[in-house]
C-alpha positions in Angstrom: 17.7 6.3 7.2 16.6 2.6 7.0 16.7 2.0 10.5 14.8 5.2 11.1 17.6 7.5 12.3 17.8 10.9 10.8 20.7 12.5 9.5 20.5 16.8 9.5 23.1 18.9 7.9 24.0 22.2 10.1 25.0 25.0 7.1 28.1 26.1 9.9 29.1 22.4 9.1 27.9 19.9 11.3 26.4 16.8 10.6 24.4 15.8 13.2 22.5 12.1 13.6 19.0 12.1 15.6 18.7 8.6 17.0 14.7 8.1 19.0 13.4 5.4 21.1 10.2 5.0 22.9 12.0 6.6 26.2 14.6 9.2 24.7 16.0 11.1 21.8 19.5 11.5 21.1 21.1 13.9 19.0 25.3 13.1 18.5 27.6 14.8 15.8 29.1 13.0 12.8 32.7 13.6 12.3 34.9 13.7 9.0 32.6 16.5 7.1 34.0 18.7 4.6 35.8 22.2 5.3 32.9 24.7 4.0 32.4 28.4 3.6 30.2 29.3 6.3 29.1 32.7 4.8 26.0 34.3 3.3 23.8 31.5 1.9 27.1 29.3 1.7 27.6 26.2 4.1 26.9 21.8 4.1 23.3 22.0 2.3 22.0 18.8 1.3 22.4 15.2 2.1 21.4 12.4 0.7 21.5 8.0 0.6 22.9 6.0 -1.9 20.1 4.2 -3.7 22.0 0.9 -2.8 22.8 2.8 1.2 21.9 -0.5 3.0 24.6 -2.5 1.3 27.3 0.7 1.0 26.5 3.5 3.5 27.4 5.8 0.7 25.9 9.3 1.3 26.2 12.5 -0.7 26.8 16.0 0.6 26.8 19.0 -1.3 28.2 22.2 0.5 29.9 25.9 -0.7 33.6 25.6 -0.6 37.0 27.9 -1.2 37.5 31.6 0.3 35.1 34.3 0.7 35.9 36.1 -2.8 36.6 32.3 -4.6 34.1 30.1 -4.0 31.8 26.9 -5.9 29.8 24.6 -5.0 30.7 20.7 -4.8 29.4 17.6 -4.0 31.3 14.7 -2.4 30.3 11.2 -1.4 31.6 9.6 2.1 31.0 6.2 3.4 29.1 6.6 6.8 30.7 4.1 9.5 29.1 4.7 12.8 29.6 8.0 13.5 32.5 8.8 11.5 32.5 10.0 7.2 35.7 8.0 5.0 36.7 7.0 1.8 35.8 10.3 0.6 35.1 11.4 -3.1 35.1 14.3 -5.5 31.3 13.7 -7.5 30.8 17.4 -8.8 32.7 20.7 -8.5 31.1 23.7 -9.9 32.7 26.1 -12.8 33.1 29.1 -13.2 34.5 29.8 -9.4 32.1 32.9 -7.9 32.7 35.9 -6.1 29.5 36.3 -4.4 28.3 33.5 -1.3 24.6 33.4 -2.6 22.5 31.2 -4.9 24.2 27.9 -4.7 20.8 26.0 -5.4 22.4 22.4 -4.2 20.1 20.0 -3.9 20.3 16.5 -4.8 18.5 13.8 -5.9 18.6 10.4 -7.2 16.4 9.5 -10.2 15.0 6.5 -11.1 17.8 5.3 -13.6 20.7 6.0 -10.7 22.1 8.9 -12.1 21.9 12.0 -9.8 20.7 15.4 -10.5 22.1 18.4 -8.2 21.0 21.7 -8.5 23.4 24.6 -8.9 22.1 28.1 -8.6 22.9 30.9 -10.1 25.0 32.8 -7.6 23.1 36.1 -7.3 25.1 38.7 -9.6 25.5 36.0 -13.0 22.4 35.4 -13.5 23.0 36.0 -17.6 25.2 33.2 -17.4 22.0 31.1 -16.7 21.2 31.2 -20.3 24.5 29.7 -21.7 25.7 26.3 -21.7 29.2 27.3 -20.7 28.8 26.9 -17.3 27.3 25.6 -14.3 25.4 29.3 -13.2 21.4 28.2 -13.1 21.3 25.0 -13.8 20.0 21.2 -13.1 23.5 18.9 -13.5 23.3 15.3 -13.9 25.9 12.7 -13.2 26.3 9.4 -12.5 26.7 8.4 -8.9 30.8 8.3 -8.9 30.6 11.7 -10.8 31.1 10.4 -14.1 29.0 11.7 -17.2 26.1 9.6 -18.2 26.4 9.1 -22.1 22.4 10.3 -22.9 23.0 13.3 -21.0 21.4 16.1 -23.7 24.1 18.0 -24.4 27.0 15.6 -24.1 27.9 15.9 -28.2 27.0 20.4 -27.8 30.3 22.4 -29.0 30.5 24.4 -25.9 28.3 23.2 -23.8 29.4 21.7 -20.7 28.7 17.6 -20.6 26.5 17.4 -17.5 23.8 19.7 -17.9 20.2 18.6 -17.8 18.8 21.5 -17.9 18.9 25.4 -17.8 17.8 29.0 -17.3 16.7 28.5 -13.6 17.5 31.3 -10.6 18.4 29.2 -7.4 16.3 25.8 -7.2 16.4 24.7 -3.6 13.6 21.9 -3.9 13.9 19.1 -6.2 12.0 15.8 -6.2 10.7 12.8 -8.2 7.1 12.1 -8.7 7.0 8.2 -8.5 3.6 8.1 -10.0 3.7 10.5 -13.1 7.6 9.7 -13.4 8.5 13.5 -13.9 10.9 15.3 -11.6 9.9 18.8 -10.5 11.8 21.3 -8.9 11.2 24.9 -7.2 13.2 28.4 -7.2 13.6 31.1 -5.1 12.1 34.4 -7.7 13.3 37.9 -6.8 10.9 40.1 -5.4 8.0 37.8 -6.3 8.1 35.2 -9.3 9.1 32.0 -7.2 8.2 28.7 -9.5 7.6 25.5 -9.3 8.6 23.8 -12.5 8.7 20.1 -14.3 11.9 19.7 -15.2 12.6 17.9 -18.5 16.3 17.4 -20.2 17.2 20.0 -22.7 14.5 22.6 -21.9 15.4 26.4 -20.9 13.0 27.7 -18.2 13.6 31.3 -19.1 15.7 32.8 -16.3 16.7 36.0 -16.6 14.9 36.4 -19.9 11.4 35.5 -18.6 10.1 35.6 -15.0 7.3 36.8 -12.8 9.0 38.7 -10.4 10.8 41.9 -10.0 14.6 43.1 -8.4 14.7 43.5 -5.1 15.0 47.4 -5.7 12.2 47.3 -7.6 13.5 47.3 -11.0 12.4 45.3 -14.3 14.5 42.3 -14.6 12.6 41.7 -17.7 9.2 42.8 -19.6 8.2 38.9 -20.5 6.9 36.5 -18.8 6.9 34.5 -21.9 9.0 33.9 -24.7 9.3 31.5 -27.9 11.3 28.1 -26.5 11.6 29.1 -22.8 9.3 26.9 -20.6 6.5 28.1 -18.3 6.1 27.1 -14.9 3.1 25.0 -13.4 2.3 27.3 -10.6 4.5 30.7 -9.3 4.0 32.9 -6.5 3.5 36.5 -6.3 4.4 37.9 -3.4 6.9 35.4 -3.1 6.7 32.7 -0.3 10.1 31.8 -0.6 10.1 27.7 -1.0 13.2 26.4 0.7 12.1 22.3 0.2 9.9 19.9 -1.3 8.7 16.3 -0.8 6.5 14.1 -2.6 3.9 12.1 -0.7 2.9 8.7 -1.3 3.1 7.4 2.3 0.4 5.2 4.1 -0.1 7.2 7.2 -2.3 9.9 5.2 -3.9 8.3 2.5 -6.1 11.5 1.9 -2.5 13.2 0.6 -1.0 10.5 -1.7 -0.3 12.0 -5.0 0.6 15.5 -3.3 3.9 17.6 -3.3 4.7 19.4 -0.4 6.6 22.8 -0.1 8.3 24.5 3.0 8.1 27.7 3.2 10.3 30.2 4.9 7.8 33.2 4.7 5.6 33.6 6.2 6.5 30.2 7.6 4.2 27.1 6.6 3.8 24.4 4.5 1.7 24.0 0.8 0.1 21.1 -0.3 0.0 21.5 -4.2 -2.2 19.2 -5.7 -5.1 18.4 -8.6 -8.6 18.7 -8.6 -10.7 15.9 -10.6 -10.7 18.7 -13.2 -6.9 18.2 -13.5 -5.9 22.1 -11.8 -3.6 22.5 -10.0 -4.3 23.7 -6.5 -2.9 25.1 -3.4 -3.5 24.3 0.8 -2.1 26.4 3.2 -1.1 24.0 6.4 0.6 24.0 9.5 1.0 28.2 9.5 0.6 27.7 13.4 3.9 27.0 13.6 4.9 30.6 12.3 8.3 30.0 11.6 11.0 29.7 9.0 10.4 26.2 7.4 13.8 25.1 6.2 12.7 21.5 5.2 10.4 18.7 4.4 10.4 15.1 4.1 8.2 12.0 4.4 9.8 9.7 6.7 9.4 5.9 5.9 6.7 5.3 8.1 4.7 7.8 6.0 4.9 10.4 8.6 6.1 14.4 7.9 9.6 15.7 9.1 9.6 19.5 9.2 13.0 21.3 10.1 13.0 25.1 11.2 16.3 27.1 11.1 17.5 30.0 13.1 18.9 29.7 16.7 16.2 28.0 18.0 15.9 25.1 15.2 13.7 22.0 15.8 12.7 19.3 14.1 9.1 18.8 14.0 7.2 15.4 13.1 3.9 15.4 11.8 1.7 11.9 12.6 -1.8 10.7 13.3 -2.6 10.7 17.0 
């Protein structure tokens, strides 16, 4: 937050607030959060300011809600006061309803424009339904930030294609960021067994899931024989075995100058953190950093003061800040 607080969604439900001084750290819960579905992958996910947060204290939330055999994903906005959420909105509900608690992808993100993009996965057992514009199943939605439809959206004029998709064809993208120095937005995606990807994310494009991908089933069966096919996009790096990326953050901080230009990913397994970046020959590469801390890396982000914020989940969940000494 502006004032340097950080705000940490709990997938039971709970939004907590960590407040630090030099002599303490407090952590204190944040009433007024949504009912979720606390099942599976399903809970409060992903949190995020209002561009204009200093002058509104609008923040978004995006969380799995309904009954165990009825479920979607939705965003909502709330207007933080103190420690209390009001004046709350419907921004995006998901459609088709699912049966499954998996895949929900929700991730948000404010471009540069204002609109926001929010990721929807494709909840595990319709993944088919990624390829077709019908629906909101593997996809990259973008709305404007009171949920409306922003009139350049690609397929706004499409005879059955659903107004607010960006983008299709993706499997469950749980990181998705802005690049503020090439102006492209990237996000990754969980694969199956093997096949995760990290992708730049245009409007329009399909990126090929189910028809294309690196990866297998989890049983070991062929999802499909091509990893590449006429009009489907390919992604800039993927991962085989799969290292299953759970967040992302670009850096462009001042505390390590050595990293500007950089995006990193968290990692749940075996539990780091990649830097991807390019060489002076323009490849991409990969650093493997911070494996001492050998557990599940849930999420990244570069604080204001340029520093890293690394969240681990499970039980035992901290919060972890990376600085000079």
């Amino acid at each position: 937050m502006p004032n340097g607080d950080i705000l940490i969604t709990e997938l039971s439900g709970k939004l907590k607030i960590l407040k630090e001084s030099s002599t303490e750290t407090e952590i204190l819960n944040i009433t007024g959060t949504p009912k979720v579905l606390f099942r599976g992958q399903g809970g409060l996910s992903d949190i995020i300011l209002h561009p204009d947060f200093r002058e509104n204290h609008l923040i978004y939330l995006s969380f799995s809600s309904g009954e165990k055999n009825n479920n979607t994903l939705r965003v909502m906005r709330f207007r933080l006061d103190g420690l209390s959420l009001g004046d709350k909105k419907l921004i995006f509900e998901a459609q088709p309803f699912r049966r499954t608690s998996n895949h929900y992808g929700a991730r948000l993100l404010f471009i540069e424009d204002g609109s926001l993009l929010i990721s929807s996965g494709d909840g595990f057992n319709y993944r088919e339904k990624a390829q077709f514009l019908d629906n909101h199943y593997g996809k990259i939605l973008r709305v404007n930030d009171d949920g409306s439809i922003p009139d350049d959206n690609p397929f706004v004029n499409k005879e059955n294609a659903l107004p607010e998709i960006w983008s299709y064809g993706h499997r469950n993208p749980q990181g998705l960021i802005y690049n503020s120095q090439n102006k492209h937005v990237y996000i990754h995606e969980h694969g199956p067994r093997g096949g995760d990807e990290l992708n730049k994310i245009e409007p329009s494009l399909n990126y090929g899931w189910p028809a294309i991908t690196y990866g297998i089933d989890y049983n070991g069966s062929i999802i499909s024989p091509f990893t590449v096919k006429e009009g489907m996009e390919q992604p800039i790096k993927y991962w085989v075995p799969s290292i299953a990326p759970s967040d992302m953050t670009f850096y462009n901080g001042n505390m390590f100058p050595m990293w500007n230009g950089s995006i990193f990913i968290s990692a749940l397994v075996p539990g780091d953190v990649r830097r991807i970046f390019t060489d002076n020959n323009n490849e991409i590469k990969e650093e493997v950093i911070f494996d001492e801390i050998s557990e599940r890396v849930r999420s990244i982000k570069m604080a204001p003061d340029g520093s890293l914020l690394l969240l681990t989940d499970g039980p035992n969940g901290k919060v972890i800040r990376i600085e000079k000494d």
